[in-house]
N, C-alpha and C positions, 0 to 999 in steps of 0.2 A: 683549567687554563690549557693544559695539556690537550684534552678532547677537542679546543677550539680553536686550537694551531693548527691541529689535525684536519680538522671538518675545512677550515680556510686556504692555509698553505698548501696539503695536501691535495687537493681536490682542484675547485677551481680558480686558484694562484696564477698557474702557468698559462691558462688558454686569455685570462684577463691582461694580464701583462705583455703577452704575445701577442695581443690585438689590436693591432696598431691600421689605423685606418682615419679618413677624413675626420668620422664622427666623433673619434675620443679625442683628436687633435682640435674639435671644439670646444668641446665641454672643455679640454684642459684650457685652452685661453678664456673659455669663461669663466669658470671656477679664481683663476689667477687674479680676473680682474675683478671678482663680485669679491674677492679675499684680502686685497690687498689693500684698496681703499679704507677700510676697517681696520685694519691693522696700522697702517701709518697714525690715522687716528687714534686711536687706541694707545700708539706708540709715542703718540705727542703725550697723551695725557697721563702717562706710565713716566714719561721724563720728568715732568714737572712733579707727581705725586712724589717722585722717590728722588728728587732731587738730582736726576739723569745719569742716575748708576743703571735704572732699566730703561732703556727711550726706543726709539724705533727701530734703528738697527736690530737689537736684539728681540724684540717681539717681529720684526719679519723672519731673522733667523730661527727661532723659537719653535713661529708659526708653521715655517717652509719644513723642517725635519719634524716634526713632531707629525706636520699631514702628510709627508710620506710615508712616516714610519707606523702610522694607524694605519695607511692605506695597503699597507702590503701585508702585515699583521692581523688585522683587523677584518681584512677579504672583504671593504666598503670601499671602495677608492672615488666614491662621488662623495659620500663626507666632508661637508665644510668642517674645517677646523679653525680656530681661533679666537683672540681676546675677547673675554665678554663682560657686562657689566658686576656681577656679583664676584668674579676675579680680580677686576680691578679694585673693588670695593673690599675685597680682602687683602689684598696686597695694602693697600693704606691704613688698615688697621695694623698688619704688619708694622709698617713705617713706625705708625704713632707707638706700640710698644716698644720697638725697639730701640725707638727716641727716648722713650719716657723711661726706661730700663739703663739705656747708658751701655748699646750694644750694638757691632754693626750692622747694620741692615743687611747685608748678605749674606753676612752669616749665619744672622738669623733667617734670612729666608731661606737656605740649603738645608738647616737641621726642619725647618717646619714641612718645604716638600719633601726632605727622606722620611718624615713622619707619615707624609700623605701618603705615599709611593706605599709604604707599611700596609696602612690601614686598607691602601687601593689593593694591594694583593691577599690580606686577608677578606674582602671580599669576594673575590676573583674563585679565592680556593675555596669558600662556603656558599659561592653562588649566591651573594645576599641580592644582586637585582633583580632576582625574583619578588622582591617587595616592593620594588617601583609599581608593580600594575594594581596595591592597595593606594596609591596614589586619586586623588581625583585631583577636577578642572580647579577645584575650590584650592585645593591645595598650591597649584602652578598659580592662579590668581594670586592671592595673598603671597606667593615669593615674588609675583611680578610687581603688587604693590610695594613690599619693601624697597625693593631698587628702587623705584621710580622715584618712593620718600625720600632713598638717602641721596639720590640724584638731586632733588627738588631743592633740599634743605641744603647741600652742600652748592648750588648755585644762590639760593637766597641770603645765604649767610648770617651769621652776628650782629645784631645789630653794634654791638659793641667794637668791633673788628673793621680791619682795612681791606677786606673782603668782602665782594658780596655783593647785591640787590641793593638789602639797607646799607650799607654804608651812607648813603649820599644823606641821608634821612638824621645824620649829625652835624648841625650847624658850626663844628668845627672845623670838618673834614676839608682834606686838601684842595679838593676842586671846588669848594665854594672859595680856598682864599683870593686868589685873583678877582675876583666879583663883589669885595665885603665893601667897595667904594661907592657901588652901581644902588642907588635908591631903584630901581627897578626889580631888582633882582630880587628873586623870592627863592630859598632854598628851600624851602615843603613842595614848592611848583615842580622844581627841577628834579627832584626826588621821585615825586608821584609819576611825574611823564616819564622818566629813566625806570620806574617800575612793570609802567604797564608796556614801553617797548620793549 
């Protein structure tokens, strides 16, 4: 860690940040705006997971100091930084233990990132990402399949539940009761067409 503060901060820090000209005054409004969009999103769907103890405010703020503070550390300062699908997808499992434990949710999420922070600097000190590059495509595939499953399944939902795709696909559910009068009305119809849009 020490040697790569060195090689970064040391060297060429000052001539990057000194270099103030048209071309980084674009990239910085581009980078702002390819960053920010994804973030507010991200920020929506972080409010509702966690019940808006984390919502958008704080994943802009999160996002803004966290890409500075890699970027001047780090010696990348084009590095997109921010929310992404397998973080959000851990922070909800978060939630759910911490529901299902009977504990608050930010508390529990402070002790499990000073956990991570741990783990992140005993690799730091042992140089473990050197085993990133036993990595293959096969590998990045199959973690992109996951997301995408628990993305898929958590928009499909229960059928049993008031969430979801299927929902509708319960002839008792809410939005059939307005319509239980209508001899026209077919709820497997309204179902299947609400699945495939």
């Amino acid at each position: 860690i020490i040697k790569d503060i060195r090689r970064t901060v040391g060297t060429h820090w000052v001539s990057e940040m000194t270099n103030f000209n048209q071309k980084t005054v674009a990239v910085t409004f581009l980078l702002f705006i390819s960053v920010i969009a994804p973030t507010l999103t991200f920020g929506a769907v972080y409010g509702k997971t966690t019940g808006n103890r984390i919502g958008a405010v704080e994943t802009i703020l999160a996002t803004s100091w966290i890409g500075v503070a890699y970027s001047l550390i780090g010696g990348m300062p084009l590095c997109v930084i921010g929310s992404t699908g397998p973080v959000l997808m851990f922070t909800k499992a978060i939630v759910n233990i911490a529901n299902s434990v009977d504990v608050p949710f930010l508390t529990f999420n402070a002790w499990v990132s000073l956990w991570l922070f741990v783990y992140c600097l005993v690799a730091g000190f042992f140089d473990l990402t050197r085993i990133v590059r036993l990595a293959t495509r096969f590998t990045d595939e199959i973690f992109a399949f996951l997301i995408v499953t628990i993305f898929v399944f958590d928009a499909v939902g229960d059928p049993f539940s008031d969430v979801g795709i299927l929902r509708y696909f319960d002839p008792n559910h809410k939005s059939h009761s307005e319509y239980k009068d209508d001899d026209t009305y077919n709820y497997v119809e309204v179902a299947l067409l609400s699945t495939l849009l």
